[in-house]
C-alpha positions as a Markdown table, in Angstrom:
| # | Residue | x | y | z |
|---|---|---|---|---|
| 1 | Unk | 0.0 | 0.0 | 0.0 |
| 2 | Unk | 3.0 | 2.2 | 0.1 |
| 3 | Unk | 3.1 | 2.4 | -3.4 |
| 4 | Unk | -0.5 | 3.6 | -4.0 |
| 5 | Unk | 0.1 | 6.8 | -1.1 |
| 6 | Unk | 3.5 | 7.5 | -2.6 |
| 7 | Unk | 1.8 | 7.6 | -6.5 |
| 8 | Unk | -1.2 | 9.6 | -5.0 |
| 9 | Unk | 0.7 | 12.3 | -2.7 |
| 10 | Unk | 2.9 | 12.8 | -5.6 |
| 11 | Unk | 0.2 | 13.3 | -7.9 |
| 12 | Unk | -1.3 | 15.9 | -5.7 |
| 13 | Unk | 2.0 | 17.4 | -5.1 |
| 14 | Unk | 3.1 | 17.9 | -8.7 |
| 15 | Unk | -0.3 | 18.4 | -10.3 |
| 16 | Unk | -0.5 | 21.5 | -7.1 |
| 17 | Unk | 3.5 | 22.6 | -7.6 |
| 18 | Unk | 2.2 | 23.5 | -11.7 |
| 19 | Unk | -0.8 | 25.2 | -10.8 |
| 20 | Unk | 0.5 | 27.2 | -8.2 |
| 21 | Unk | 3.6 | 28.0 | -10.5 |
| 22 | Unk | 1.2 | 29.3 | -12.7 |
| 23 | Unk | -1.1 | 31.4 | -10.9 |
| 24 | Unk | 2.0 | 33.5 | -9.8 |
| 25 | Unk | 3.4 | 33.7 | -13.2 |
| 26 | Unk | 0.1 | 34.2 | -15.3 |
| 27 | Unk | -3.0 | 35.5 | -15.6 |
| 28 | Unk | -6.7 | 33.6 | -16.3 |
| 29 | Unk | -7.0 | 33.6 | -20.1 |
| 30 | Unk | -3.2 | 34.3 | -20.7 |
| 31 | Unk | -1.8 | 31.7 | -23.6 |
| 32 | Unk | 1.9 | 31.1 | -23.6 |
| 33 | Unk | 2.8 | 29.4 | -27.0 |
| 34 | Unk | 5.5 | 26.1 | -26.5 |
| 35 | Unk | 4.9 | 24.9 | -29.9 |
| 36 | Unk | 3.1 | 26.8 | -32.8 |
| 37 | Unk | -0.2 | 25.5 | -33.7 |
| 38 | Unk | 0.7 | 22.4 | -31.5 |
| 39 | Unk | 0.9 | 23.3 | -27.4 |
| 40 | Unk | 0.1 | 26.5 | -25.5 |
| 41 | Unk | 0.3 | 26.5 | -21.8 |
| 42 | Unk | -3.1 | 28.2 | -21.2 |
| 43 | Unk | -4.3 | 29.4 | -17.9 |
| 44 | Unk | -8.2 | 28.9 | -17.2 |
| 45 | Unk | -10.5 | 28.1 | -14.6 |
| 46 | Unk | -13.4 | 25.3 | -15.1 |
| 47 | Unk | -16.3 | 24.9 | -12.5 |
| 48 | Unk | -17.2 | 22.1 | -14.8 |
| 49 | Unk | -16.4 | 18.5 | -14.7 |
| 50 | Unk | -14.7 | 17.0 | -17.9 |
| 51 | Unk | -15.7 | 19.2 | -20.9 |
| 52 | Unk | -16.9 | 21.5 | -18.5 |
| 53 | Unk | -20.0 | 19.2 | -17.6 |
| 54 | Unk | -21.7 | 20.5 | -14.5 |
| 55 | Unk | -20.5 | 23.8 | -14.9 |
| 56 | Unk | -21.0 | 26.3 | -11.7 |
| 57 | Unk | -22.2 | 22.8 | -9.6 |
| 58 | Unk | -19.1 | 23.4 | -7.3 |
| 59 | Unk | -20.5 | 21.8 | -4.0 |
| 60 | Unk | -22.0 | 18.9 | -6.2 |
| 61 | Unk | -18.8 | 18.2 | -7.8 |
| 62 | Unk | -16.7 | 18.5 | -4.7 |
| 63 | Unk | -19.4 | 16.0 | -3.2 |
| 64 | Unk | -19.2 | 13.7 | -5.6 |
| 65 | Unk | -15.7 | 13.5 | -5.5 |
| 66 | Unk | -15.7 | 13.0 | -1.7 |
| 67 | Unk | -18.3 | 10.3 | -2.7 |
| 68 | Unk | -16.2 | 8.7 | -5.3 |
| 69 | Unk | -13.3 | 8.9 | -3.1 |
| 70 | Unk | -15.1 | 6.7 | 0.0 |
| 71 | Unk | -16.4 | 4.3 | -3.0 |
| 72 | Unk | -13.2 | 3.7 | -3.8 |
| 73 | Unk | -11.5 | 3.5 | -0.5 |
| 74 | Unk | -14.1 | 1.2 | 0.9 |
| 75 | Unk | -15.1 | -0.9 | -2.2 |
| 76 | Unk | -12.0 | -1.2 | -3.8 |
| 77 | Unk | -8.8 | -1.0 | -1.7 |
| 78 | Unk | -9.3 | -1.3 | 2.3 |
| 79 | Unk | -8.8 | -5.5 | 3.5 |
| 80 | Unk | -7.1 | -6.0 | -0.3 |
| 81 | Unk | -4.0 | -7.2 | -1.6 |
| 82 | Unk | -3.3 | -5.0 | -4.3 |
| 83 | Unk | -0.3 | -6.0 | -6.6 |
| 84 | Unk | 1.5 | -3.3 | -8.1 |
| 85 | Unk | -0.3 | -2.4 | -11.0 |
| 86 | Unk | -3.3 | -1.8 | -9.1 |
| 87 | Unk | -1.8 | 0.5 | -6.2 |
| 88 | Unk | -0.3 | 2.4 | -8.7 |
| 89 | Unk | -4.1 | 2.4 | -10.6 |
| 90 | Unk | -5.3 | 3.5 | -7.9 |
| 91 | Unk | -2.6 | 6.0 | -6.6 |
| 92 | Unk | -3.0 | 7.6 | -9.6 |
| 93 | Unk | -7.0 | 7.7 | -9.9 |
| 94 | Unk | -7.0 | 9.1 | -6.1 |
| 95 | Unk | -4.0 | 11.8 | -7.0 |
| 96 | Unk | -6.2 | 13.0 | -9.5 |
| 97 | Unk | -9.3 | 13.5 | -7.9 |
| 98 | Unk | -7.9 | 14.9 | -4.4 |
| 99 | Unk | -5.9 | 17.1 | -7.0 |
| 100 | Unk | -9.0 | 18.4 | -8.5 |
| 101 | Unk | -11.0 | 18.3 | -5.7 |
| 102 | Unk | -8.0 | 20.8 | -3.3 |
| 103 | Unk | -8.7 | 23.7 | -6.7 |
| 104 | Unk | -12.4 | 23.6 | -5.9 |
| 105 | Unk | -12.0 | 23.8 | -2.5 |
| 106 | Unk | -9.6 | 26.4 | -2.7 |
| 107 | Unk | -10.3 | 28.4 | -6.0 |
| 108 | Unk | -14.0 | 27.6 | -6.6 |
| 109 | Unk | -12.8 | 25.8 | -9.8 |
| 110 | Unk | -10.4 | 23.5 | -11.2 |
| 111 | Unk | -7.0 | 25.4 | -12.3 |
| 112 | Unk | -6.5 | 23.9 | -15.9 |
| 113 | Unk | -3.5 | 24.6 | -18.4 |
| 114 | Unk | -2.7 | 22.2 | -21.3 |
| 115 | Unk | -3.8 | 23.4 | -24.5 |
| 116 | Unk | -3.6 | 21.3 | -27.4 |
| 117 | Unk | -4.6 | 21.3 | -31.0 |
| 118 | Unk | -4.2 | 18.6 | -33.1 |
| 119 | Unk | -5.4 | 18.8 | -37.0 |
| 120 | Unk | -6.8 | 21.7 | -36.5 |
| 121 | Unk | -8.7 | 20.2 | -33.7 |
| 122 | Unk | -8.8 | 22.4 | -30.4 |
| 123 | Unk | -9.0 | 19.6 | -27.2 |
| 124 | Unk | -10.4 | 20.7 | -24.0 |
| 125 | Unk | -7.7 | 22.4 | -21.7 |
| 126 | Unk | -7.0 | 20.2 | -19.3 |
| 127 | Unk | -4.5 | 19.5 | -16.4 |
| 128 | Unk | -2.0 | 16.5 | -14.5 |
| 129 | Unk | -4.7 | 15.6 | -12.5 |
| 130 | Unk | -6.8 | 15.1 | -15.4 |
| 131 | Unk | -4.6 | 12.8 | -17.0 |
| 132 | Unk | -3.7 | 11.0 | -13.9 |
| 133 | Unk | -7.6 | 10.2 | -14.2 |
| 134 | Unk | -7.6 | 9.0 | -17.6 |
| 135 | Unk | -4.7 | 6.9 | -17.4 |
| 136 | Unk | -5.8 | 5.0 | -14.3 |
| 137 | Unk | -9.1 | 4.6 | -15.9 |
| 138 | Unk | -7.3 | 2.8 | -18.8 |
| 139 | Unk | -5.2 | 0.8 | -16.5 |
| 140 | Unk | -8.4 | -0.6 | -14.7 |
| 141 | Unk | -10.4 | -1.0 | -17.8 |
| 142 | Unk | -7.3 | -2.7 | -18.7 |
| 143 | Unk | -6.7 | -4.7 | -15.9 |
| 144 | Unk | -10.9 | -5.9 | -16.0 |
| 145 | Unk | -10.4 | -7.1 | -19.4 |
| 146 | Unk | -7.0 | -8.9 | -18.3 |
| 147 | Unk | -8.9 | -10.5 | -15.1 |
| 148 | Unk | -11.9 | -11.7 | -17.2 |
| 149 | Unk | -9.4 | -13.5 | -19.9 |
| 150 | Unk | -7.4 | -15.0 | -16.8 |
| 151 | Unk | -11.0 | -16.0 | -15.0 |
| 152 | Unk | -12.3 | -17.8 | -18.4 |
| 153 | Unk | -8.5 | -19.3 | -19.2 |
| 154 | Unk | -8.5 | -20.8 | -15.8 |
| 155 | Unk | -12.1 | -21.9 | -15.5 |
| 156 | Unk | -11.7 | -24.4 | -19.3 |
| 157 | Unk | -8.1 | -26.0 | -17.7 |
């Protein structure tokens, strides 16, 4: 389990170190270019959940969040065994939300800053915690579809 508080405390630590940074050395709206028509580092605040869903719902996003939090905690980790895959699943799914969940608390809104566009395509700005999310979502739907091959391999020897 010391895996999973190590890859959650330094999820929260970096994704809060950035948007901290940031806040002192920009302003809401400003756009810092890093690669033309590619990357900006743009500041903005979102009251939403992911592509802004929710929007202005602050309290209801921070209580879902303590919600998902005590799911997760009490369904999914406490009395279990994890290997190391899943602490770090899991390390990274709870640095994410207790990163987002520290800007609402604090700011109102969730600080976000990476800017892409891709084709021509303008994606969402969006932040670490965000893709901590994400990538431990793929790593469980990753690790379901892994456990259901190993459960139906096992159950035909």
């Amino acid at each position: 389990m010391k895996k999973l508080y190590g890859v959650a405390l330094g999820t929260i630590i970096f994704d809060q170190l950035i948007k901290n940074i940031l806040l002192l050395l920009m302003s809401f709206g400003e756009s810092k270019k890093v690669i033309a028509d590619f990357f900006n580092i743009t500041l903005i605040g979102n009251t939403g959940a992911a592509f802004s869903i929710l929007s202005s719902n602050t309290l209801l996003l921070i209580v879902i969040s303590v919600i998902a939090l005590n799911f997760i905690y009490f369904f999914l980790i406490k009395g279990k065994k994890l290997n190391n895959l899943e602490q770090i699943t899991y390390g990274l799914l709870i640095g994410g939300i207790i990163g987002n969940l520290v800007d609402r608390v604090a700011h109102g809104q969730v600080i976000d800053y990476l800017d892409f566009s891709i084709f021509g395509y303008n994606f969402p700005i969006f932040n670490l915690a965000d893709i901590a999310i994400v990538v431990a979502m793929i790593l469980l739907v990753v690790q379901i579809i892994k456990g259901d091959k190993n459960e139906i391999s096992s159950k035909t020897k």
